[in-house]
Every structure is written in structure tokens, then in C-alpha cells.
Wavefront OBJ file of the C-alpha trace (Angstrom):
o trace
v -71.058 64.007 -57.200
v -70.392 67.786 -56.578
v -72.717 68.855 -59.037
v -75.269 66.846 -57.509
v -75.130 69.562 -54.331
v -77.945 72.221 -54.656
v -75.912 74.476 -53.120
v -72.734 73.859 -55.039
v -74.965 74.149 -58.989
v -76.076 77.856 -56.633
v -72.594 78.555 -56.276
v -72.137 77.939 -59.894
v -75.161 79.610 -60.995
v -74.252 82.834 -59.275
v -70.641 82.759 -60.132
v -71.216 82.255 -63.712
v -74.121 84.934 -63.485
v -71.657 87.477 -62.196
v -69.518 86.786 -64.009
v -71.440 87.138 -67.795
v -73.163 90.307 -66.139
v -69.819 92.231 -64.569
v -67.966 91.148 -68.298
v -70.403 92.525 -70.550
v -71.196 95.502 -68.024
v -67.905 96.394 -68.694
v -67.989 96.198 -71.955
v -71.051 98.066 -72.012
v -69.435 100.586 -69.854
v -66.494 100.918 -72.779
v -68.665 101.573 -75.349
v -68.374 105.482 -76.831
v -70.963 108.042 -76.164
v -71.669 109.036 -80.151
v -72.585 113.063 -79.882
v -74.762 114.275 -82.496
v -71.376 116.159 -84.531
v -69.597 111.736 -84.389
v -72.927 110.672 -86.225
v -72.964 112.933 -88.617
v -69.313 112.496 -89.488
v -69.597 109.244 -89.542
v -72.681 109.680 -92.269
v -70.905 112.040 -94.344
v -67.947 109.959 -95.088
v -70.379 106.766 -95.482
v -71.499 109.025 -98.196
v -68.947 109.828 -99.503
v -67.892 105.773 -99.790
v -70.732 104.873 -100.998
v -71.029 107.725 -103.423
v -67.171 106.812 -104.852
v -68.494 103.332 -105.866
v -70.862 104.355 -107.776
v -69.575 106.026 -110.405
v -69.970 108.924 -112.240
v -72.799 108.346 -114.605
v -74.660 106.586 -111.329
v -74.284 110.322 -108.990
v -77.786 111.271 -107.623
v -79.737 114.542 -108.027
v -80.553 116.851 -105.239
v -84.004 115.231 -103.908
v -82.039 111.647 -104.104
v -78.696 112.949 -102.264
v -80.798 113.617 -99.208
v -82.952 110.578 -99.341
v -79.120 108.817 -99.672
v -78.195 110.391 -96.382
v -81.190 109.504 -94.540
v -80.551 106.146 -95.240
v -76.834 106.058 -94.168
v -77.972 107.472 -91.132
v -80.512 105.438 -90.597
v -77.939 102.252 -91.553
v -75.553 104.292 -88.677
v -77.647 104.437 -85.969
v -78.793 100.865 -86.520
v -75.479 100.070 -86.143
v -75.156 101.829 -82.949
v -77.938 100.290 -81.543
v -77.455 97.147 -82.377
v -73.854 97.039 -80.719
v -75.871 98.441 -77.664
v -78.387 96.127 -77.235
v -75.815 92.994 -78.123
v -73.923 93.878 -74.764
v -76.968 94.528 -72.891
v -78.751 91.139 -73.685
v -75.769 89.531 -72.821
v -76.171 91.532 -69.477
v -79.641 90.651 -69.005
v -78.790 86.716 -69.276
v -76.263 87.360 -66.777
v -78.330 89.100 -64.225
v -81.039 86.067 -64.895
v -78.126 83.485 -64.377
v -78.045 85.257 -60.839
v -81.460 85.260 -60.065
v -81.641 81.432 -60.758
v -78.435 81.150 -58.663
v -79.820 82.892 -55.703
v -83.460 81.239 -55.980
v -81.795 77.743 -56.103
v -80.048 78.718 -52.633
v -82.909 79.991 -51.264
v -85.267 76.919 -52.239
v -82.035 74.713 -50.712
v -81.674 76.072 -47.829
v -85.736 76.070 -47.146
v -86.025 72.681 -48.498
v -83.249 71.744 -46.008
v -84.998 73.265 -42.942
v -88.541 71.820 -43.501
v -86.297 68.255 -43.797
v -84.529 67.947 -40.504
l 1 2 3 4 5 6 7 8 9 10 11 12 13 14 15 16 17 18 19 20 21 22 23 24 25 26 27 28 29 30 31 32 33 34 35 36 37 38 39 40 41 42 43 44 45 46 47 48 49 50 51 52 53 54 55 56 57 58 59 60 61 62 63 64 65 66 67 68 69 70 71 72 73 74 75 76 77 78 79 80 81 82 83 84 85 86 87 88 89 90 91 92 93 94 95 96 97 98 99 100 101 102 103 104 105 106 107 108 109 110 111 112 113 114 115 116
């Protein structure tokens, strides 16, 4: 019966929406700031991990070391990104929750006038 209330699935819609948006805003909010020095850390000892597996017959030349890195940097900022744009898509269905939330009170409360 409650959730038959336009006002009440409103409520809902903008609780939940500021909720999902505040939680992964947060989150977002947490995440580190990689400076250009991190990254590259980060892609040397990815080298250097994916170099060990290898082996030692299976080492690359000079031309193919670099080509290596690019791609572990490439593979690291990727992973950056992605973490990035998880949180924020999260945020964006959040903020859209809201929207709905506050457009369902406004249609309610219009509806309600042009009734009585």
C-alpha cells in the first residue's frame, strides 16, 4: 500500500539516489592521485614480473624491451582508468536515481493540484 504513494516511491527514489551517488563519491574521492614518478614505478616492476617469468632464453632485445614497456604501461593506465570510470558510472546512476526521484515529486505534486 505504501509503495503505491507517488510521493513515498519519490522518497525512495531520492534516498536511494543519494545514497548510490554520496557512496561511490566517496569512494571516488579515496581513490589515489597516481603522479607521473607512481606510474612509472609501477611499470618498471610490472617489468620486471613479467620479465622473471619468462625465462632466460625468452629475454627480449633492445627494440622489444621498449615495445614491452609500452605495453605495461599501456596495461597500467588501463587499469587506472578503468577503476576510475567504475566509481564514476556508479555515480552517474546515482545522480539519475535522483533526478527520477525529484521528477516523480514534481509530476505528484502537479498532478495533485490540477486534481482538487
Amino acid at each position: 500500500m505504501l509503495l503505491r504513494n507517488p510521493r513515498f516511491m519519490a522518497f525512495l527514489l531520492v534516498a536511494a539516489g543519494l545514497g548510490v551517488a554520496g557512496y561511490f563519491g566517496e569512494q571516488r574521492s579515496r581513490l589515489p592521485e597516481w603522479s607521473e614518478a607512481e606510474i612509472e614505478q609501477s611499470v618498471e616492476l610490472n617489468l620486471t614480473l613479467d620479465l622473471s617469468r619468462r625465462g632466460p632464453h625468452l629475454q627480449p632485445d633492445g627494440e622489444r624491451m621498449d615495445a614491452l614497456r609500452t605495453a605495461v604501461r599501456a596495461e597500467v593506465e588501463a587499469d587506472i582508468k578503468r577503476d576510475r570510470e567504475h566509481l564514476e558510472r556508479w555515480i552517474g546512476v546515482g545522480l539519475v536515481l535522483l533526478v527520477l526521484g525529484v521528477g516523480q515529486f514534481v509530476f505528484s505534486a502537479a498532478f495533485r493540484q490540477k486534481s482538487d
